[in-house]
N, CA and C atoms as a LAMMPS dump frame, in Angstrom:
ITEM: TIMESTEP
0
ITEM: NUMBER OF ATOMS
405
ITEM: BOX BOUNDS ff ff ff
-5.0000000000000000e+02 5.0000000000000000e+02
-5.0000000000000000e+02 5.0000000000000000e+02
-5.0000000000000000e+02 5.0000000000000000e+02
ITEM: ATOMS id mol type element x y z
1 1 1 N -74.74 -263.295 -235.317
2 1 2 C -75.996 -263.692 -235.912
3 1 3 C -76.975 -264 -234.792
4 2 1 N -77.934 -263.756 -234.93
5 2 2 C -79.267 -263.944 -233.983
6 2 3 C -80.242 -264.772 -234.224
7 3 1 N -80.744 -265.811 -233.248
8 3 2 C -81.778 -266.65 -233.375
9 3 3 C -81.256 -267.748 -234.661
10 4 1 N -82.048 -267.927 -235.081
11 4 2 C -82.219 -269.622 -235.884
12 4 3 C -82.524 -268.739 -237.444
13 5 1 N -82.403 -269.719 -238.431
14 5 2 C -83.004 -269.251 -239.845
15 5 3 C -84.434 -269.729 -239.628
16 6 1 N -84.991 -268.908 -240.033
17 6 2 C -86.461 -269.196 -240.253
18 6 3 C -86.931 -270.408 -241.606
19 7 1 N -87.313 -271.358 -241.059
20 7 2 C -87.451 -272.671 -242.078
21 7 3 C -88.471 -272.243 -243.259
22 8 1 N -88.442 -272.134 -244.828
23 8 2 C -89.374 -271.929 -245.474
24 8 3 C -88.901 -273.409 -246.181
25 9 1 N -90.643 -274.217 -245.833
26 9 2 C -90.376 -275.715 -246.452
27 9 3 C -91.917 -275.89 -247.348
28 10 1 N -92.132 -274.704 -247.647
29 10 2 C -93.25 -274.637 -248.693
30 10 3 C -92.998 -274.92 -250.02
31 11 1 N -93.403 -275.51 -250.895
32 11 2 C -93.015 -276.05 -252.225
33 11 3 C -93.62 -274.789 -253.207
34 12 1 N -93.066 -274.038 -253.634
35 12 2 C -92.913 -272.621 -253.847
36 12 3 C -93.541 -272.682 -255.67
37 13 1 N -94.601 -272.618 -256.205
38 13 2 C -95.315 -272.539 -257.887
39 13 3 C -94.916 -270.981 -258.062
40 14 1 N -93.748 -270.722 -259.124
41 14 2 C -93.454 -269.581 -259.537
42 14 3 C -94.646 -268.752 -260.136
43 15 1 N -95.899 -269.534 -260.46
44 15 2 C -96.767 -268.588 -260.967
45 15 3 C -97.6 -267.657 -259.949
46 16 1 N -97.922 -268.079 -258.489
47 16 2 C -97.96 -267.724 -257.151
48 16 3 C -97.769 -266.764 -256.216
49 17 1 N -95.774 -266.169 -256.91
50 17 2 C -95.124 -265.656 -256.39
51 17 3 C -95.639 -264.357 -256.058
52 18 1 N -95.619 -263.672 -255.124
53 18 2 C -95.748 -262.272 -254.853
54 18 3 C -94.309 -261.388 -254.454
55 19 1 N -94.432 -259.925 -254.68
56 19 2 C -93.69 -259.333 -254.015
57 19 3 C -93.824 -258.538 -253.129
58 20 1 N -93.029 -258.405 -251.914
59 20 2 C -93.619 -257.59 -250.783
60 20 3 C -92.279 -256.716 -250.481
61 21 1 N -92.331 -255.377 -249.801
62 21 2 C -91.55 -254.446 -249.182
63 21 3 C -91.752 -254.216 -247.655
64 22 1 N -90.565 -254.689 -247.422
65 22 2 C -90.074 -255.203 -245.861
66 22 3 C -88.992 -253.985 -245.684
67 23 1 N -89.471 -253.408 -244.197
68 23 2 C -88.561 -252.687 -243.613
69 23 3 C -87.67 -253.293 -242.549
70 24 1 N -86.397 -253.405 -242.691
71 24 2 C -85.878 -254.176 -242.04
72 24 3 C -84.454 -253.229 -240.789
73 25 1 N -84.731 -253.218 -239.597
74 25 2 C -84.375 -252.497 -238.898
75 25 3 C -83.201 -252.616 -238.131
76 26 1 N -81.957 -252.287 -238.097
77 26 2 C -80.649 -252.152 -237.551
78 26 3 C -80.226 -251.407 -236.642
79 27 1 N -79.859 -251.62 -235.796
80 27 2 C -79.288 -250.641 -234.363
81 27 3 C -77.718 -250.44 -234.729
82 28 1 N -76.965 -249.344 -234.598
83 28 2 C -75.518 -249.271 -235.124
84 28 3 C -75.433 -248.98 -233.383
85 29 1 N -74.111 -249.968 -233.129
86 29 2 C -73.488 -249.608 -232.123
87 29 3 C -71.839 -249.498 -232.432
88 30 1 N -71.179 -248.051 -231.709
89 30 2 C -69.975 -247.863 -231.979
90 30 3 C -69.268 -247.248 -231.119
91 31 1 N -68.142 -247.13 -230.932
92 31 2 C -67.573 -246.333 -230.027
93 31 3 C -67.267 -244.87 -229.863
94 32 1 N -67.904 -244.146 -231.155
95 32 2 C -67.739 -242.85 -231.055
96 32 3 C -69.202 -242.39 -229.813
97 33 1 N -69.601 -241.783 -229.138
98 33 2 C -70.092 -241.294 -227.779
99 33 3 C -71.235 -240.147 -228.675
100 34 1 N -72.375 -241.202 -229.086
101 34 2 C -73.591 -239.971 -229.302
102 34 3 C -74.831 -239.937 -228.273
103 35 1 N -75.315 -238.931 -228.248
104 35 2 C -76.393 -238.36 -227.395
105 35 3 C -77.515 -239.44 -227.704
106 36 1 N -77.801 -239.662 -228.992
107 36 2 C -78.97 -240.827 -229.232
108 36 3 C -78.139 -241.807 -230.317
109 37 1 N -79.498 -242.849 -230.182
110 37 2 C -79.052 -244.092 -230.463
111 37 3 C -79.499 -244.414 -231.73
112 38 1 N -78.129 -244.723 -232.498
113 38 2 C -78.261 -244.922 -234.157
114 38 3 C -79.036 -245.895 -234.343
115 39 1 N -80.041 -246.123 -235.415
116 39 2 C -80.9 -247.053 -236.707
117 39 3 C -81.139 -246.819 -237.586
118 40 1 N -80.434 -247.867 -238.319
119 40 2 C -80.369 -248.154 -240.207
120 40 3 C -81.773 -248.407 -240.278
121 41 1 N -82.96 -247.978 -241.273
122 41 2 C -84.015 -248.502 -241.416
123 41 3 C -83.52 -248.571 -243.222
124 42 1 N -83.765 -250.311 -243.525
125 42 2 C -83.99 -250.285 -244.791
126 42 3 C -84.865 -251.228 -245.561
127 43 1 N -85.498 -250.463 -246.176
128 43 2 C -86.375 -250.746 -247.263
129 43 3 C -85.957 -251.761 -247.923
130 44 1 N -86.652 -253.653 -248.044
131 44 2 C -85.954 -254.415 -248.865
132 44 3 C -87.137 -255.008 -249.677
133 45 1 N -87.052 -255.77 -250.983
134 45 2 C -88.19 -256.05 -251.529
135 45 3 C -87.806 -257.727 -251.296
136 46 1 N -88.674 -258.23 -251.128
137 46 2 C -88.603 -259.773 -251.113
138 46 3 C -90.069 -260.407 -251.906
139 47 1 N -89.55 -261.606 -252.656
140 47 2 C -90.439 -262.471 -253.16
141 47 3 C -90.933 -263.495 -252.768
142 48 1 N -91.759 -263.522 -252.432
143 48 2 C -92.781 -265.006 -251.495
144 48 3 C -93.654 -265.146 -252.056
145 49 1 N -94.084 -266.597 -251.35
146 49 2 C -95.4 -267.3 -252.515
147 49 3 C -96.841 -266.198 -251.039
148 50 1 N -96.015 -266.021 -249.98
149 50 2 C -97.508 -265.448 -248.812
150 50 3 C -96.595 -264.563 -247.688
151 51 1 N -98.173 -263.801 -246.751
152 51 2 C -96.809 -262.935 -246.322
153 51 3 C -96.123 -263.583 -245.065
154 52 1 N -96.674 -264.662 -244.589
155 52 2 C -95.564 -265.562 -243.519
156 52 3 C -93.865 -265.52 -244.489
157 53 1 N -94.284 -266.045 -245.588
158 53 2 C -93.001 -266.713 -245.732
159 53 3 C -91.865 -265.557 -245.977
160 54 1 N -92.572 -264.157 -246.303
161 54 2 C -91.94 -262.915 -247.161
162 54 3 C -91.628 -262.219 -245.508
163 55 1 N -92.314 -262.519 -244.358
164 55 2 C -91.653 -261.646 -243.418
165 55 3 C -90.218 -262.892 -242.454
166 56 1 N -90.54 -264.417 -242.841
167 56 2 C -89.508 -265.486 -242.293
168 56 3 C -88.161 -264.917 -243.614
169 57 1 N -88.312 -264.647 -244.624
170 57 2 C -87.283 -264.386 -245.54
171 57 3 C -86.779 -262.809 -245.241
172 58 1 N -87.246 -261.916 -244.682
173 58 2 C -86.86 -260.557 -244.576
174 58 3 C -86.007 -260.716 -243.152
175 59 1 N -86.721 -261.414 -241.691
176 59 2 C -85.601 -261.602 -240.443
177 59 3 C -84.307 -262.425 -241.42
178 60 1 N -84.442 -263.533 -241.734
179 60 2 C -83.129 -263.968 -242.032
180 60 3 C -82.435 -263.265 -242.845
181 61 1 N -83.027 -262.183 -243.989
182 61 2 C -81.665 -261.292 -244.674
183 61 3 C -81.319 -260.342 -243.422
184 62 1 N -82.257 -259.623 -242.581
185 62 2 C -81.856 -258.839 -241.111
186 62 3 C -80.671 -259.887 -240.744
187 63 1 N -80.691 -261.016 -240.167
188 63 2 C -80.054 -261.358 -239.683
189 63 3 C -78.673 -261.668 -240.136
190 64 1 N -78.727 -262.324 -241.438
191 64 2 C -77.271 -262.728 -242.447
192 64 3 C -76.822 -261.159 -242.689
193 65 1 N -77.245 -260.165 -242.659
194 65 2 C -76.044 -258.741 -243.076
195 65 3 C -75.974 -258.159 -241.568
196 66 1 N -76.098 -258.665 -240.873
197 66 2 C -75.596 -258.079 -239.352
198 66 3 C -73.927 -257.693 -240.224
199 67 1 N -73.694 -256.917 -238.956
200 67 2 C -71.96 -256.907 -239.433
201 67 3 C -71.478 -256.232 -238.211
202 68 1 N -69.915 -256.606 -238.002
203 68 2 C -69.152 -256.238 -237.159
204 68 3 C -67.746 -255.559 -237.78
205 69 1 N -67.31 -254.414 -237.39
206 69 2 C -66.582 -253.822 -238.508
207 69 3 C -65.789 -252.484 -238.088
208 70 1 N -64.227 -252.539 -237.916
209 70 2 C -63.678 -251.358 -237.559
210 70 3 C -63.712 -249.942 -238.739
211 71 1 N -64.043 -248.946 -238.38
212 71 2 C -64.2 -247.771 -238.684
213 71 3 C -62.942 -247.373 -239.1
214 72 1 N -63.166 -245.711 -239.614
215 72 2 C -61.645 -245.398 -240.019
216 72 3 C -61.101 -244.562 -238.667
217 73 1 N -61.872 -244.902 -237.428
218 73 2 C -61.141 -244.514 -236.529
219 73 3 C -60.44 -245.262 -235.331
220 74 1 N -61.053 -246.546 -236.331
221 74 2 C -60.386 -247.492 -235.231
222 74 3 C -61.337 -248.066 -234.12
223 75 1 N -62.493 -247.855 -234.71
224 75 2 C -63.556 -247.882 -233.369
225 75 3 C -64.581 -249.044 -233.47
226 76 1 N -64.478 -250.179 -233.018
227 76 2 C -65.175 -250.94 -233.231
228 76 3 C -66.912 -250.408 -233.924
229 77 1 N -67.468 -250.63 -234.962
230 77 2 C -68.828 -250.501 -234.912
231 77 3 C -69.547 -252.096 -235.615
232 78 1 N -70.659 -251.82 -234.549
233 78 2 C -71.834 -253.354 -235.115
234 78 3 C -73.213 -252.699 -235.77
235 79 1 N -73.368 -253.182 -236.99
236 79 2 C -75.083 -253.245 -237.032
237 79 3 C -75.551 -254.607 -236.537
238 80 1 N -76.242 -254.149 -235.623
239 80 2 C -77.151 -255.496 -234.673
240 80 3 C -78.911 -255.53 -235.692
241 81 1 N -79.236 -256.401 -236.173
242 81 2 C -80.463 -256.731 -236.404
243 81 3 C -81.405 -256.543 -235.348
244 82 1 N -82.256 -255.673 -235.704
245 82 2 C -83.379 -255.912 -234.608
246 82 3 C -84.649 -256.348 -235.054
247 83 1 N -85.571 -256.096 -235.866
248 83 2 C -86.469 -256.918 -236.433
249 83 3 C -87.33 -256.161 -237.619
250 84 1 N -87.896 -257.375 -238.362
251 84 2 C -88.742 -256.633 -239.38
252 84 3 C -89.75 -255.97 -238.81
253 85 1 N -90.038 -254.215 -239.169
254 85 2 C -91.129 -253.511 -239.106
255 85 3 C -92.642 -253.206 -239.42
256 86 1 N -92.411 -253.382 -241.052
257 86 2 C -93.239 -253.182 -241.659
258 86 3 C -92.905 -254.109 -242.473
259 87 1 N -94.163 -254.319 -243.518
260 87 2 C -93.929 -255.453 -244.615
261 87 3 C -95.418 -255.393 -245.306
262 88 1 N -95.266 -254.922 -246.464
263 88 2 C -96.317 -254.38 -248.039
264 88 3 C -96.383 -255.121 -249.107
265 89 1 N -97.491 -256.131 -249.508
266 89 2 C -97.178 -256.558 -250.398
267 89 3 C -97.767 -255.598 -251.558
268 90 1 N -96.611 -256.056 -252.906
269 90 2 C -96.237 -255 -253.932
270 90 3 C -96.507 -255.827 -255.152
271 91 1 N -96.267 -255.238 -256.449
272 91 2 C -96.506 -255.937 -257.454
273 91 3 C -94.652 -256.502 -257.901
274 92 1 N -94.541 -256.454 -259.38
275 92 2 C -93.013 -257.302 -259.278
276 92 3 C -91.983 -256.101 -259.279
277 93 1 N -91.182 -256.518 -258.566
278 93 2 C -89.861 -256.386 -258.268
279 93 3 C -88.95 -257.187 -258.364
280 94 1 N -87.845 -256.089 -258.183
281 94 2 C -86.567 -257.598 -258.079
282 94 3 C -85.879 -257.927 -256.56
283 95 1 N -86.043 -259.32 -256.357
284 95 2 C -85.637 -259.683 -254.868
285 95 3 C -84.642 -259.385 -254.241
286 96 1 N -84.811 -258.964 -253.024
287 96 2 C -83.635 -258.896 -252.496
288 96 3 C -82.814 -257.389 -252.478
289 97 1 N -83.909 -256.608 -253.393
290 97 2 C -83.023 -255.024 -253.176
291 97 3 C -83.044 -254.146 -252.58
292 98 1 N -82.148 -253.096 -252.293
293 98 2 C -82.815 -251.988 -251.326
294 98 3 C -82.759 -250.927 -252.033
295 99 1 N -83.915 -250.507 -251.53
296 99 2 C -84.706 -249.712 -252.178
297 99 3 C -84.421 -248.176 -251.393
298 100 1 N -84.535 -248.446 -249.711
299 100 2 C -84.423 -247.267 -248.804
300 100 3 C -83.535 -247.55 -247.317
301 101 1 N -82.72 -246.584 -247.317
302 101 2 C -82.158 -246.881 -246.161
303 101 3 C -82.115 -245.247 -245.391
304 102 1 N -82.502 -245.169 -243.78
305 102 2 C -81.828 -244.262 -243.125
306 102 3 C -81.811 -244.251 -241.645
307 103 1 N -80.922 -243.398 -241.348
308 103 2 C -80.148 -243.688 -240.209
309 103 3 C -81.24 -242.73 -239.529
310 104 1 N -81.762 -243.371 -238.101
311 104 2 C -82.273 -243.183 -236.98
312 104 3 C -81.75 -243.085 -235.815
313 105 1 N -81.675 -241.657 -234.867
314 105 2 C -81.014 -241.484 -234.068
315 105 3 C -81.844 -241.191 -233.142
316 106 1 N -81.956 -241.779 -231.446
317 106 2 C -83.201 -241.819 -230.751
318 106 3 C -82.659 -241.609 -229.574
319 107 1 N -83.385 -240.5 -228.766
320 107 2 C -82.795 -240.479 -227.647
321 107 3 C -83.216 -241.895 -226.14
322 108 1 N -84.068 -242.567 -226.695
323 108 2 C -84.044 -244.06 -225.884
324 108 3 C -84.211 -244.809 -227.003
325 109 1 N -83.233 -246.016 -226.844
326 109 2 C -83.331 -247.016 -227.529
327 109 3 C -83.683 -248.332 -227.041
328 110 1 N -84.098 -248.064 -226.177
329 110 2 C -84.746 -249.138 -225.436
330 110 3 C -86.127 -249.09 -225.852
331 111 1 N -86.839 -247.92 -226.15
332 111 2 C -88.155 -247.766 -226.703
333 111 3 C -88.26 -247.986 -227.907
334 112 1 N -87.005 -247.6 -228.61
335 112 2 C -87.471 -247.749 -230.097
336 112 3 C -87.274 -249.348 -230.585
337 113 1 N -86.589 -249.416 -230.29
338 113 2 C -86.606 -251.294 -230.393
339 113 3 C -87.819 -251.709 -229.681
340 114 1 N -88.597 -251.474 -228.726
341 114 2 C -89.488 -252.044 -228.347
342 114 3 C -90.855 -251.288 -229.579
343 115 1 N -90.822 -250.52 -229.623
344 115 2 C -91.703 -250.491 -231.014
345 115 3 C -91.233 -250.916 -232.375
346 116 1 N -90.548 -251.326 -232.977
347 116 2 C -89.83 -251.943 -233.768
348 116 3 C -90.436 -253.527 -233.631
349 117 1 N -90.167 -253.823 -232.531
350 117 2 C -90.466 -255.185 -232.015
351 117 3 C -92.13 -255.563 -231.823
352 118 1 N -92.77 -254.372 -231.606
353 118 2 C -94.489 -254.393 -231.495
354 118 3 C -94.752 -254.383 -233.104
355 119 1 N -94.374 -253.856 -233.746
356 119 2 C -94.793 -253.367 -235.446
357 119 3 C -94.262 -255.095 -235.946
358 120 1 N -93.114 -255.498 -235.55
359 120 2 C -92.872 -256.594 -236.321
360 120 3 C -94.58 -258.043 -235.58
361 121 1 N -94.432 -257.94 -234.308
362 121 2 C -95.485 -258.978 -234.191
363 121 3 C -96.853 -258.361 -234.818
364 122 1 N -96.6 -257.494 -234.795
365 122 2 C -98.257 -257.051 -235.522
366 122 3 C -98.484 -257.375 -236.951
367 123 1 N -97.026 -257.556 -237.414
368 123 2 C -97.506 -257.942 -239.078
369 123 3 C -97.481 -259.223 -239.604
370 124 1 N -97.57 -260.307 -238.515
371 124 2 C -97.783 -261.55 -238.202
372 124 3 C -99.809 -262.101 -238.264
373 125 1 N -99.935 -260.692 -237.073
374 125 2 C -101.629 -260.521 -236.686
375 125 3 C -102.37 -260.064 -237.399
376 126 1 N -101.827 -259.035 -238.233
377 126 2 C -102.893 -258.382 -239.288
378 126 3 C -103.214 -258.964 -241.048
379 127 1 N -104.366 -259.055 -241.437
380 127 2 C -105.014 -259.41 -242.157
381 127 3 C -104.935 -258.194 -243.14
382 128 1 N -104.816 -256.942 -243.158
383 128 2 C -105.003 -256.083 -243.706
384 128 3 C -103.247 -255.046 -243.789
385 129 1 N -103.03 -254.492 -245.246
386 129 2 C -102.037 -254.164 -245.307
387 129 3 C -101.851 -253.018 -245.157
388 130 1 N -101.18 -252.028 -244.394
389 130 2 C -100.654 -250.659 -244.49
390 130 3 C -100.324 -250.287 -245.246
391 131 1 N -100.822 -248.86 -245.463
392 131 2 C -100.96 -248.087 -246.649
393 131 3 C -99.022 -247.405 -246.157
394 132 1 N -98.366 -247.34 -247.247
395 132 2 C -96.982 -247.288 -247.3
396 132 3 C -96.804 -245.866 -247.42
397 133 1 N -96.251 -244.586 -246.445
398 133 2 C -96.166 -243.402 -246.053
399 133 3 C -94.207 -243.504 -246.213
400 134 1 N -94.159 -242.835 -246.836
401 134 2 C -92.632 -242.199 -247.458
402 134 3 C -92.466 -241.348 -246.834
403 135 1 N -91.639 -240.483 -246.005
404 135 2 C -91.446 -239.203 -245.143
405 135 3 C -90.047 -238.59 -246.108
């Protein structure tokens, strides 16, 4: 597990609530020997009263489904959390689901986590929401 839980100590009026779609980003490390470097990107919907509290609730589900886990070959593999990407607020949904997941294979992963990591502070800074592009 990584870092601290993010404290939400806001007194939460269910009439308030919003829903937002958080991309939440995973690095797979394993012992089988690939050319580039695996990432789970998945699509999760979370319910917050704002979008501080909907991107502090999206790192801590990143962080609580980390996992460490032998394969059927015997090969150690980890999904490591790396950070929330993106994050849309949406109309209602149901919390907590995933919606999209896929595996990203990069020939530096040192870059892609570092953009991963720029997209997550940026959705801290921005006032205005990204228009949501499906590939």
């Amino acid at each position: 597990m990584t870092g601290q839980r993010h404290a939400i100590s806001k007194t939460i009026n269910p009439a308030i609530m919003n829903w937002y779609l958080a991309k939440i980003v995973y690095r797979i490390l394993s012992g089988s020997n690939h050319d580039d470097a695996q990432f789970d990107e998945q699509l999760r919907i979370i319910r917050a009263p704002d979008k501080e509290t909907a991107f502090c609730k999206a790192k801590d589900t990143g962080e609580r489904e980390e996992e460490i886990f032998f394969n059927t070959n015997r090969q150690l593999v980890q999904w490591k959390f790396i950070n929330v990407s993106e994050l849309y607020k949406l109309g209602d949904m149901i919390d907590g689901a995933e919606i999209y997941s896929r595996i990203e294979e990069r020939g530096n992963a040192d870059a892609y986590i570092e953009t991963v990591n720029r997209k997550a502070a940026g959705i801290m800074q921005s006032d205005s929401l990204q228009i949501l592009q499906l590939v």
